[in-house]
C-alpha positions as CSV (number, residue, x, y, z in Angstrom):
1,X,0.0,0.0,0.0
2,X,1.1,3.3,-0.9
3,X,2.6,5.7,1.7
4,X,0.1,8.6,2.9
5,X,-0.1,11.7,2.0
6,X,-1.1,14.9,3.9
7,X,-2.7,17.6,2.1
8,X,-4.2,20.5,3.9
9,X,-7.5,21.9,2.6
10,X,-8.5,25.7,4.0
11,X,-11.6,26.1,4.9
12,X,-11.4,29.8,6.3
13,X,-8.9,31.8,5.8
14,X,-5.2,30.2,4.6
15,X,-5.1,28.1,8.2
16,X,-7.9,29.5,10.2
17,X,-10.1,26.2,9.6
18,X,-8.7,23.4,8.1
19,X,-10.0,20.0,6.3
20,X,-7.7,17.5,4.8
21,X,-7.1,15.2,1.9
22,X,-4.9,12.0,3.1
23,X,-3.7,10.8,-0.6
24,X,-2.6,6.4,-0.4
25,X,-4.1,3.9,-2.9
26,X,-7.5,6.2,-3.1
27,X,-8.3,9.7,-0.8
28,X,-10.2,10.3,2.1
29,X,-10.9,13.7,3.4
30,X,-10.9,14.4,6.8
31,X,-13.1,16.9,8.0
32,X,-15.7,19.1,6.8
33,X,-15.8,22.7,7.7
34,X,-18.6,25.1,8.2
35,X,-22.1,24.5,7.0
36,X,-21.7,25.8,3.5
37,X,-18.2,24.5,2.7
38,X,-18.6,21.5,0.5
39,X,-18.3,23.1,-3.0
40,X,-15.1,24.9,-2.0
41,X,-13.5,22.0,-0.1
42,X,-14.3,19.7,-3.7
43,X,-12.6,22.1,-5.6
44,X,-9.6,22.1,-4.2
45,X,-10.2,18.3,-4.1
46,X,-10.4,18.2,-7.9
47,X,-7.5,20.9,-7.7
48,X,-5.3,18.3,-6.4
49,X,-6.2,15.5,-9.4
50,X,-8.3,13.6,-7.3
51,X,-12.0,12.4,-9.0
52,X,-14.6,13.2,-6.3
53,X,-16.2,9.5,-6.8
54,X,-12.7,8.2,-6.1
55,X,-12.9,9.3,-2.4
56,X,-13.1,6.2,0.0
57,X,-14.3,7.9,2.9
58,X,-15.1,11.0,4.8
59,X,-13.7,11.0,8.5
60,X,-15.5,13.8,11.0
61,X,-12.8,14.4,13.4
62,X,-15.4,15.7,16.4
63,X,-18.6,17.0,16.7
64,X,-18.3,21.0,16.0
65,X,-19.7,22.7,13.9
66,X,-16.6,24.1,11.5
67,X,-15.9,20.4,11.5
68,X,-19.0,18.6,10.3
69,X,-20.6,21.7,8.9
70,X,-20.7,20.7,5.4
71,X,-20.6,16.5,6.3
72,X,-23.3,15.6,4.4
73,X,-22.8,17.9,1.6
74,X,-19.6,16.7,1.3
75,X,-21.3,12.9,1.4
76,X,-23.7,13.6,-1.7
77,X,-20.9,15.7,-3.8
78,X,-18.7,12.8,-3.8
79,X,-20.7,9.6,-2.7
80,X,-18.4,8.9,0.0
81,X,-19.3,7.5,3.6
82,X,-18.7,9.6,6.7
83,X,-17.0,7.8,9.3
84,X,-17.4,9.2,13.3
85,X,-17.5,8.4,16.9
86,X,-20.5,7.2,18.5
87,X,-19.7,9.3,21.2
88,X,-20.5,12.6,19.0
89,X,-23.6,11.1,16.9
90,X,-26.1,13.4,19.4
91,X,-24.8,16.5,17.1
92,X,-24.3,14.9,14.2
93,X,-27.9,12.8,14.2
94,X,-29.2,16.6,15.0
95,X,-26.9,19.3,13.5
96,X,-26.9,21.1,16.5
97,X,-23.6,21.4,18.7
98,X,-24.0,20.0,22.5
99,X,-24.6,23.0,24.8
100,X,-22.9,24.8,26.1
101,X,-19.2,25.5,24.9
102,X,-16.7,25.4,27.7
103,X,-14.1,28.0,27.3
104,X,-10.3,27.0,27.8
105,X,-9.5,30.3,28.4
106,X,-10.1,34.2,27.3
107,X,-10.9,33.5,23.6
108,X,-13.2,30.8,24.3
109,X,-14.7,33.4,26.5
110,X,-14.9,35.7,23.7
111,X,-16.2,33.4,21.0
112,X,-18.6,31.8,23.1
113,X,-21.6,33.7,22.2
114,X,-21.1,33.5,18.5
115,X,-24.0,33.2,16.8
116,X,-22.1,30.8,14.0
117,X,-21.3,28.5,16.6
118,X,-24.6,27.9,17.1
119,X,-26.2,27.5,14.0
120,X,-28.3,24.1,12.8
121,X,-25.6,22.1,9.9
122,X,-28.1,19.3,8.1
123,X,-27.5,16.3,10.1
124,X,-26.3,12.9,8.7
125,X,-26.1,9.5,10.7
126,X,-22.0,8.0,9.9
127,X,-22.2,4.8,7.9
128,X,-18.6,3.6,9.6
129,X,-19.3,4.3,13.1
130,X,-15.9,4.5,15.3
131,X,-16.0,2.8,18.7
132,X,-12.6,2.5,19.4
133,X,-9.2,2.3,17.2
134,X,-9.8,1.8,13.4
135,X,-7.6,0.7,10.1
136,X,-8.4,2.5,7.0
137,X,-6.9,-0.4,5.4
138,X,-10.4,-1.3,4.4
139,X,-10.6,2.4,2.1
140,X,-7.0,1.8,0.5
141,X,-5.2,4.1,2.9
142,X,-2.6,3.5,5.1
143,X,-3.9,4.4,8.1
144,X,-6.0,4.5,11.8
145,X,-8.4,6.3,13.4
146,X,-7.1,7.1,17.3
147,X,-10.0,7.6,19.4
148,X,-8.4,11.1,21.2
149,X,-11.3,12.0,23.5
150,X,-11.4,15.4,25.5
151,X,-12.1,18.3,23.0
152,X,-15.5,16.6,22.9
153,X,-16.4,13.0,24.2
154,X,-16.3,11.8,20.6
155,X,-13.1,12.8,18.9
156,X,-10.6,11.5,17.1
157,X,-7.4,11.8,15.2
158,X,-6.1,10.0,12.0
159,X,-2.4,8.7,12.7
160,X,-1.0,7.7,9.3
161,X,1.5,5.0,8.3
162,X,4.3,7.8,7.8
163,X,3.6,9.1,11.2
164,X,1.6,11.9,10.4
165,X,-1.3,12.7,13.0
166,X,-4.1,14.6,11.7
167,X,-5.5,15.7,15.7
168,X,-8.8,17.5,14.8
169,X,-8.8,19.9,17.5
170,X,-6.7,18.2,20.3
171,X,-4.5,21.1,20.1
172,X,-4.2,24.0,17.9
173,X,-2.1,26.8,16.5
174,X,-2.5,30.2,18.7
175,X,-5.2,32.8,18.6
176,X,-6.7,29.9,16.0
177,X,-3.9,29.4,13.7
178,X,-3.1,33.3,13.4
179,X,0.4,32.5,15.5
180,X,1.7,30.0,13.3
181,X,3.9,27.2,14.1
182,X,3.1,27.6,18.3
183,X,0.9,25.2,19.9
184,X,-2.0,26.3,22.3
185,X,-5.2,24.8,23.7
186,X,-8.2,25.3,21.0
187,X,-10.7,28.4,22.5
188,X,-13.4,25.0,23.9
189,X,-13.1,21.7,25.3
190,X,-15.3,19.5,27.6
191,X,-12.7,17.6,29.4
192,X,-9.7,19.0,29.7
193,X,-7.8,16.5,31.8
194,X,-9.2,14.0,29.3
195,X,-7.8,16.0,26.2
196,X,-4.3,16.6,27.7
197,X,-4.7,12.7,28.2
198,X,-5.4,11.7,24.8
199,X,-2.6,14.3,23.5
200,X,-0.1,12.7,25.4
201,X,-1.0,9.4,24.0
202,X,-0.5,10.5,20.4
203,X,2.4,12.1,21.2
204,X,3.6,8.8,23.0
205,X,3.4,7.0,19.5
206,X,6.3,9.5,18.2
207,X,4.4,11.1,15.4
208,X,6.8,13.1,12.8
209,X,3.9,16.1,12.5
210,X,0.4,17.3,13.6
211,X,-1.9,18.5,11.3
212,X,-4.7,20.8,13.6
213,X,-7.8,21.9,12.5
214,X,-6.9,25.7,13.3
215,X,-3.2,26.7,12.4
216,X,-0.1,25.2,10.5
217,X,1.5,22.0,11.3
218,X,2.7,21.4,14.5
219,X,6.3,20.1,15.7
220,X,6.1,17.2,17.9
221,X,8.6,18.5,20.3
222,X,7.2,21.8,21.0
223,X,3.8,19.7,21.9
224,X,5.4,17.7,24.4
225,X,7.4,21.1,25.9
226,X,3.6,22.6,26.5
227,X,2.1,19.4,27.2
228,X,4.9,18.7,29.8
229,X,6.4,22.3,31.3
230,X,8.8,19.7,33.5
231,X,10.2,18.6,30.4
């Protein structure tokens, strides 16, 4: 099987939100952006030489809105399945986010009561339904699903068999992605102890990069430094 391949899709911005396109044997996209985005993430799909109908799957990394948004668009414009946790199929059965956010710090404070955090994305029910760790092998890539919970109860990250780790929202790039290159806690999680958790666990399997949903990749090493101050 063909080594994997990390493409990053934008979303918003040039990092602000990101999907991704893992390229092995055939693609799977990971992530789906805002409600809205599915036209724009299959043209830079196509933009990459990739035929839509080729895609194998459709992982949801978690169940918030700028990452399921556009999930079942996305499922009709190329025919693929979406994969998630069962632990997130509440929003994703419903379209609406579970209530409230929980703010990590000042800009989860501030972004709280935005109103596009809270809108209604069309719901879709996952035809591969992740319980606990998964090969892709199955869809032609090289790869697992990593059950990472903590963001929300349902996450999960895609580790690849190059060592890339595609982490959803278990961390992100500062001020969302605007600082590139420097880790920081996304603005929202449920379970912080549980998160931190589930990030030291990836970073215990010695990936090579992390791919975030807000922000530029992330070196491993500087993860561990803010994970582990002792360090």
């Amino acid at each position: 099987m063909s080594r994997t391949k990390v493409v990053p899709i934008p979303v918003m911005g040039r990092h602000n939100i990101n999907a991704y396109l893992l390229l092995g044997r055939r693609p799977v996209i990971v992530d789906a952006g805002t409600p809205g985005s599915g036209q724009k993430i299959l043209a830079q799909v196509t933009a990459h030489g990739v035929d839509p109908t080729d895609v194998s799957l459709i992982v949801i990394t978690h169940g918030h809105i700028d990452h399921f948004g556009s999930a079942a668009e996305l499922h009709r414009l190329t025919g693929a399945p979406l994969a998630g946790h069962i632990a997130d199929l509440a929003p994703y059965s419903s379209g609406l986010v579970r209530e409230p956010y929980l703010p990590t710090g000042p800009m989860g404070r501030l972004m709280a009561p935005n109103r596009s955090l809270h809108v209604r994305a069309e719901p879709f029910e996952p035809a591969v339904l992740i319980r606990g760790e998964t090969s892709l092998e199955a869809f032609d890539l090289a790869a697992r699903i990593m059950p990472t919970p903590g963001h929300t109860a349902g996450s999960v990250s895609v580790l690849t068999d190059a060592g890339d780790l595609v982490a959803g929202d278990l961390i992100a790039g500062s001020f969302m992605g605007l600082v590139t290159s420097r880790p920081a806690n996304p603005p929202f999680h449920d379970d912080p102890r549980q998160n931190l958790a589930s990030l030291r666990e990836m970073l215990a399997l010695n990936p090579t990069r992390l791919h975030i949903g807000h922000g530029t990749p992330l070196d491993p090493d500087r993860v561990r430094r803010r994970s582990d101050p002792a360090r």
